[in-house]
ZAMARGU-4260 file (C-alpha; in steps of 0.2 Angstrom, whole numbers, plus 5000, padded with zeros to 4 digits):
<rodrens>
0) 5514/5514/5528 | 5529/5515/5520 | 5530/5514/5500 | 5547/5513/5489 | 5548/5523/5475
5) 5561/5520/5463 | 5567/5539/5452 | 5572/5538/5437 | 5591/5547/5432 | 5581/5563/5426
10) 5573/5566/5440 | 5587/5561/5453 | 5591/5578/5455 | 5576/5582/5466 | 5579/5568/5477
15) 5597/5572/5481 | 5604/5557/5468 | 5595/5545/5478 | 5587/5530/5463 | 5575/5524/5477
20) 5564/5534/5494 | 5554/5530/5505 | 5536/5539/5506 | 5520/5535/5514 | 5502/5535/5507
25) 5488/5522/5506 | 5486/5527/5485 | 5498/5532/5471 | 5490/5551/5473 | 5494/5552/5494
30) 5510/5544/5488 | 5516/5556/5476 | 5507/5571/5487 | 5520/5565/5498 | 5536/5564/5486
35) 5533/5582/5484 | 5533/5587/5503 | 5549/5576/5505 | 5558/5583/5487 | 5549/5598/5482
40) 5545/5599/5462 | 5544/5582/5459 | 5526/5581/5457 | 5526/5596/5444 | 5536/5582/5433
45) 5523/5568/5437 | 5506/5577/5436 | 5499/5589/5423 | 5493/5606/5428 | 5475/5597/5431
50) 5483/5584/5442 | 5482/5569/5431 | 5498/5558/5427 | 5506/5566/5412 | 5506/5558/5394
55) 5524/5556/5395 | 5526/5547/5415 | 5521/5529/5416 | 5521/5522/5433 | 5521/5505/5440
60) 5514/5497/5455 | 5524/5484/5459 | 5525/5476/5439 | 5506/5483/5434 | 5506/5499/5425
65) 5495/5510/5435 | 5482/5517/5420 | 5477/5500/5419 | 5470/5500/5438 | 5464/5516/5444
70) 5477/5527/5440 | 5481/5538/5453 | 5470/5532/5465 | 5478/5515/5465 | 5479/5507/5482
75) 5493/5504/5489 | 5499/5490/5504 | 5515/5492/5517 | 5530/5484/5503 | 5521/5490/5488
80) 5536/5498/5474 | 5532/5514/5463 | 5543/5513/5449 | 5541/5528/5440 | 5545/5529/5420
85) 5548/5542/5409 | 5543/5537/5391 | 5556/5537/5379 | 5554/5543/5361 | 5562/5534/5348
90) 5563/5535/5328 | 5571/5524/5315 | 5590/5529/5311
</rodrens>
């Protein structure tokens, strides 16, 4: 089942400048178990040393912001998009 996930500009460098790949995997976990077989270190930026999404990545299935389903085991269907998001800090000027 083939899943489109769309990189962000920071972490295009792991997937040779390429905003959006191909994976495969039935849940948000198979799919990023497979974005790290396919561009080794990109699931060290996603998931914390415990395996859960860190604080800082948001991710969305299709438009739905994956904490709000299961997280990480959020199913996925053949067409599904993965956007993933790093957070952005901000401040006032």
């Amino acid at each position: 089942m083939s899943i489109t996930v769309r990189i962000p500009a920071p972490l295009r460098t792991l997937t040779q400048n390429q905003a959006e790949v191909s994976v495969e995997g039935g849940s948000v976990a198979a799919a990023v178990e497979d974005l790290e077989r396919r561009y080794p270190g990109m699931k060290a930026r996603i998931l914390d040393e415990k395996g859960a999404l860190r604080r800082y990545i948001n991710i969305f299935k299709n438009e739905d912001d994956i904490r709000s389903a299961q997280a990480l085991q959020t199913q996925l269907a053949p067409g599904d998009k993965l956007t993933i998001v790093p957070a952005i800090a901000g401040g006032s000027c």
